[in-house]
N, C-alpha and C positions, 0 to 999 in steps of 0.2 A: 504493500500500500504506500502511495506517497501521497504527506498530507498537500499535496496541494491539486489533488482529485478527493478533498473532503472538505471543501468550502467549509460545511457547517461547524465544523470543528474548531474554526478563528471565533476571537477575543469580539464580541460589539465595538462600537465606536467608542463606547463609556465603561470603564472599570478602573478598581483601583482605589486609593480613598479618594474620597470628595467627587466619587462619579464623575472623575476626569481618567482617560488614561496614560499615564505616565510612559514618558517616551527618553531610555534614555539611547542618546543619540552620541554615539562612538563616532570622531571626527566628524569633531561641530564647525571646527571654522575651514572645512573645505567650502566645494561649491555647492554640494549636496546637505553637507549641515546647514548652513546657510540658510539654504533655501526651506529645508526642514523645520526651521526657528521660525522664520516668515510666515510658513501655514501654521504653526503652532499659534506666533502670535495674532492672529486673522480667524482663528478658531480656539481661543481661551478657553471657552466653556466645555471643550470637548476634550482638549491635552493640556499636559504639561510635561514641560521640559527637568527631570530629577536628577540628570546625570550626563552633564558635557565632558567630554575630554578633545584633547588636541594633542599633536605631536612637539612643535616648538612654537608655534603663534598666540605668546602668552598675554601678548596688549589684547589680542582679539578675544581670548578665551574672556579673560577679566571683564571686557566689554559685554559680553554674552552671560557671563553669569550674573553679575550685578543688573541685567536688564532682565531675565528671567527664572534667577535665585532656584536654581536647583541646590540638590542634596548634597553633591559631590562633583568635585572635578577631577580630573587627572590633565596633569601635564608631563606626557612622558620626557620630555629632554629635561634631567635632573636638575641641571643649570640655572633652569627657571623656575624652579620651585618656589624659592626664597621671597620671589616678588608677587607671583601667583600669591603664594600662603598671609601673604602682609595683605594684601591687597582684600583675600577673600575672607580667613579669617575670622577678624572681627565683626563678619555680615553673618557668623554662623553654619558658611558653606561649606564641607570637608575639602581638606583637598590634599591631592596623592602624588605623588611622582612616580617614573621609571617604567618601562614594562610591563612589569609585574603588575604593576597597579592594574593595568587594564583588564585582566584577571580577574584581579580581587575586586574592582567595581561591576564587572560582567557576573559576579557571585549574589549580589547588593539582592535584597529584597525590597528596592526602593525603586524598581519601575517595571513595568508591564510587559512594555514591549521595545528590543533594542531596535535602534535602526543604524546598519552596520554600514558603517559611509569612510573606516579607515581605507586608506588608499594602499596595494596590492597586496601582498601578502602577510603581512603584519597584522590583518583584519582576521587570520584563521584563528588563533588560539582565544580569543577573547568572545566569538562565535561561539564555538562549540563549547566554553562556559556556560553561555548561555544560552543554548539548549542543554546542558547537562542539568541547569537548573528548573527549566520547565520556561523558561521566556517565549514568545513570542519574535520571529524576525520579520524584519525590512529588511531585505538585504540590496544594498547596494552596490558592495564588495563582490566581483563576477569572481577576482581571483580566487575568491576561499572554494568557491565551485570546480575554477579551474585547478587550483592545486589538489585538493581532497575530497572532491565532491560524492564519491562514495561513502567513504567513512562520516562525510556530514549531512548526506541526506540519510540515513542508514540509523542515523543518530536519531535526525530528527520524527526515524517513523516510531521510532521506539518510544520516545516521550511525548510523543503524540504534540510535537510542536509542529505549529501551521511556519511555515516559509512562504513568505511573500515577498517575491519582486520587487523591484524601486526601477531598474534599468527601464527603458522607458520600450522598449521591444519584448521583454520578456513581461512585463504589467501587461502589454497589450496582449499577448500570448493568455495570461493569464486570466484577463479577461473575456479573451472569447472563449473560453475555457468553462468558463462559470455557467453549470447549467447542463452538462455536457458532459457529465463523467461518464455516463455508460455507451457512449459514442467513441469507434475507434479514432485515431488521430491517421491521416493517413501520410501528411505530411505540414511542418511548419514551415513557412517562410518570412526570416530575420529581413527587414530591409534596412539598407544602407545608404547613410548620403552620397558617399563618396568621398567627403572630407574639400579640403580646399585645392586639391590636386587630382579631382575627377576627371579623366582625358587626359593628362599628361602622361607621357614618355621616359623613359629612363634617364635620355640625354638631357630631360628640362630637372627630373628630378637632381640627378649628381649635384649642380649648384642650390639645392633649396636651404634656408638657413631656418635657424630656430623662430624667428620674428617670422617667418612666412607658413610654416608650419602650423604655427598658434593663432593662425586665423581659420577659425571655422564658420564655413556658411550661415550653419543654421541653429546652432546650440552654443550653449556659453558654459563652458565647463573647465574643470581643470585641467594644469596643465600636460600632467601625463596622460589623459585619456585623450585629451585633443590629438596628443601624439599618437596614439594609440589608434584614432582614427584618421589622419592623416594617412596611416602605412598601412590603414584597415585589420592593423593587427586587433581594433577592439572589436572588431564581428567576428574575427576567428577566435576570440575569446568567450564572445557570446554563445556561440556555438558549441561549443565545450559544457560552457555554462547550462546551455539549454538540455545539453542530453539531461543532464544530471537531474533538473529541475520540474522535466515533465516525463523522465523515464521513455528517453527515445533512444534509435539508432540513430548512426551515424548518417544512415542514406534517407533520414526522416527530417534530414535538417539543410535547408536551402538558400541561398543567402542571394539577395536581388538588388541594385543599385538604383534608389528612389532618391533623387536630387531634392526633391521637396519637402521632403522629410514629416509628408503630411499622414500616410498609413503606417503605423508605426509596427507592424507585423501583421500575419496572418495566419491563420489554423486549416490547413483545408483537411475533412473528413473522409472517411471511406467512401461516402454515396459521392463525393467531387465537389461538395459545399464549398465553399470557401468564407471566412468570416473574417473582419479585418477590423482594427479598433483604432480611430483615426480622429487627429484631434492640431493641434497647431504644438510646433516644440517648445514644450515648455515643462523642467521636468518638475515644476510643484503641481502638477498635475496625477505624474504617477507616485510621486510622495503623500501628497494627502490620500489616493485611491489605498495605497498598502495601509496608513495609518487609519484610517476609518474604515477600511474592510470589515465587514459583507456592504457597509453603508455607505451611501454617495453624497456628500456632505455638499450643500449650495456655496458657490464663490463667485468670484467678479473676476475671473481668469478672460483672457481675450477669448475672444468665440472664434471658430472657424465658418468663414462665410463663401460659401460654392459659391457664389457668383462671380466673387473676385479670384479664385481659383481654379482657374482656367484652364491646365492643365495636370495630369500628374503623369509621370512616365519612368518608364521602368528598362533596365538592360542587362546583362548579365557583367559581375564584375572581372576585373583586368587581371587577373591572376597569373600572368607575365611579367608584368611592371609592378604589380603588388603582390610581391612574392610571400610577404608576412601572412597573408589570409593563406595561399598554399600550404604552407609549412603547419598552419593550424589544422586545415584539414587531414593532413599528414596523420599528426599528431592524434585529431582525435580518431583516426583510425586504429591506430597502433594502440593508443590507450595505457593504464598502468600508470608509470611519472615519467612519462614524456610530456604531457602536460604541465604538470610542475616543473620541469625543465625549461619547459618551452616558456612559462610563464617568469621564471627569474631571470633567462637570460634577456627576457625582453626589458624586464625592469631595469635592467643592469646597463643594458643599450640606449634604452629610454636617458633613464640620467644621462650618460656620457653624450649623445645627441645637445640635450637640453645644458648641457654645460660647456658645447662647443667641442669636444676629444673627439669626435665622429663623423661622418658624413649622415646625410640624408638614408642612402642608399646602405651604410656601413652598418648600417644596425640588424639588418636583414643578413650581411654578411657573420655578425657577430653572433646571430641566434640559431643558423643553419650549423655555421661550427661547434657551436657547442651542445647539440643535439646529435651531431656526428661523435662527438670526443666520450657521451656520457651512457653510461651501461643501463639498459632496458629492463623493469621491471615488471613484471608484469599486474603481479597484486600486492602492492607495497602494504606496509602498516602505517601508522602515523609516524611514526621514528623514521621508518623512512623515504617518507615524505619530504621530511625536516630536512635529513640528510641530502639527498637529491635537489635540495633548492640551494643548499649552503655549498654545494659540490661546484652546482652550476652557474651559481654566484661569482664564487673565488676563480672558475675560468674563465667565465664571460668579464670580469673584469681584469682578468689578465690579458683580454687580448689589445683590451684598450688602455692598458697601463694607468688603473683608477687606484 
């Protein structure tokens, strides 16, 4: 059984004390916490925010807490603690450092439901805390999918926690989904913008730089997943992601290049249905859907109007030129921790791009080598998992001299 073919089985829109339900939100001042805070604040009566953390953005954390006075914070880069704890303190708010902490807050009996927005693989252990506790997930985080996704949906059928979506293709999956459970899937299809380098060449990509890269058409997000979409390596993630998530194969999962960014996935059935959940890009859309799950809560989000949408159009993507989404597909065939290979060395390439050590093009060279250099497992355990990320880490940043 995977709970996310048991709808009924999610939290109402209200629980928790004070018939709010408490949302603590694991990397708050990304783009995703952010935006997390926003719909929280714009729907008071319904959440609360009991548990921010961040990794090193401690002016922002302190901002965010003192505006919406949660339980607890974590600031994992220890460095900052000193000012975090002055700062919060005396308002009453706990507050934790290091790692670890994010652990022992993913433990806390002081919120309902997390919603896991730590950016790539950092986001696993603090996860599976919290399903081990019985929480509720938002997940945000595709890599905890892509690295472990067995052992963390596996988990979560067992404590009968609901996993819900935030990525805005897999929400839409999940949505046309609802309603639907004794209906076979015959096949999904992820759409893709294409990033700000749709139709481009190898020869235009070699010169692209970081400032070009982080312009994306049609979403506003951070910086690694921009990148991530730039080289389409984040549909080949998604794809990984999505086996895991609606218990598919590999040949169940289809990936189409929608410039518009207007259908944000699709579900097509055994009889050839097809259902598609389509909305204008903007992700406190699939944030507040996960956070008030089964309920569709009223807001003042821009509306999508056909008449000024003129067109939508679809192609099949360049898996030539955008060799990351190949390599993904690779990967998820092969299965086991090639995935979690394929996913640290991307992070590892990612930084090194985003700090200038790399080309455009050289990141795709960095993640093919090191999926050639590292040994195949087949059914790993969680040890070595760990191991297979930290293997593929310390090569892939050897090639770039990090």
């Amino acid at each position: 059984m995977n709970p996310l073919t048991q709808p009924q089985t999610a939290p109402s829109a209200n629980s928790g004390a004070g018939n709010k339900k408490r949302i603590g939100i694991f990397g708050s001042t990304g783009s995703i916490g952010k935006q997390t805070l926003e719909v929280i604040a714009a729907n008071a009566d319904h959440f609360s925010a009991t548990i921010l953390t961040a990794h090193s953005n401690h002016e922002l954390l302190i901002e965010q807490a003192l505006k919406f006075r949660p339980e607890c914070v974590v600031i994992v880069n220890e460095s900052k603690y000193a000012e975090v704890s002055k700062a919060l303190a005396p308002e009453g708010i706990e507050v934790m450092s290091g790692e670890k902490s994010l652990e022992q807050a993913a433990e806390m009996d002081i919120y309902d439901m997390m919603l896991a927005a730590i950016v790539g693989f950092a986001g696993l252990r603090p996860t599976l805390k919290a399903i081990d506790t019985g929480k509720s997930i938002a997940l945000a985080n595709k890599e905890t999918l892509v690295v472990a996704g067995d052992i963390v949906m596996q988990k979560a059928v067992e404590k009968r926690v609901p996993v819900i979506p935030v990525d805005s293709e897999h929400s839409a999956i999940f949505q046309c989904l609802v309603g639907e459970t004794r209906n076979r899937i015959e096949k999904i299809i992820l759409t893709a913008s294409g990033g700000p380098f749709l139709g481009k060449k190898p020869n235009y990509l070699v010169n692209v730089k970081r400032e070009h890269a982080l312009q994306h058409p049609n979403w506003n997000m951070g910086a690694k997943i921009t990148i991530d979409s730039a080289t389409l390596m984040n549909k080949g993630l998604e794809m990984i992601e999505a086996k895991w998530l609606f218990n598919l194969n590999a040949d169940q999962i289809q990936v189409v290049v929608h410039p518009q960014s207007i259908i944000h996935s699709m579900v097509q059935f055994e009889d050839g249905s097809i259902k598609a959940q389509m909305g204008l890009p903007d992700m406190k859309l699939p944030i507040q859907y996960a956070l008030a799950f089964p309920v569709r809560i009223a807001n003042d989000f821009p509306r999508l109007d056909f008449a000024k949408s003129t067109q939508l159009s679809f192609e099949p993507p360049d898996l030539k030129t955008f060799r990351n989404l190949a390599l993904a597909m690779e990967v998820l065939n092969r299965g086991g921790n090639f995935p979690c290979i394929l996913n640290a060395a991307n992070e590892i390439a990612v930084y090194g791009f985003l700090k200038n050590r790399i080309g455009f093009l050289d990141m795709t060279e960095v993640i093919e080598r090191t999926l050639s250099k590292m040994s195949h497992i087949a059914k790993p355990t969680l040890e070595e998992y760990f191991e297979s990320d930290a293997s593929a880490r310390n090569f892939a940043a050897s090639l770039i001299n990090l």
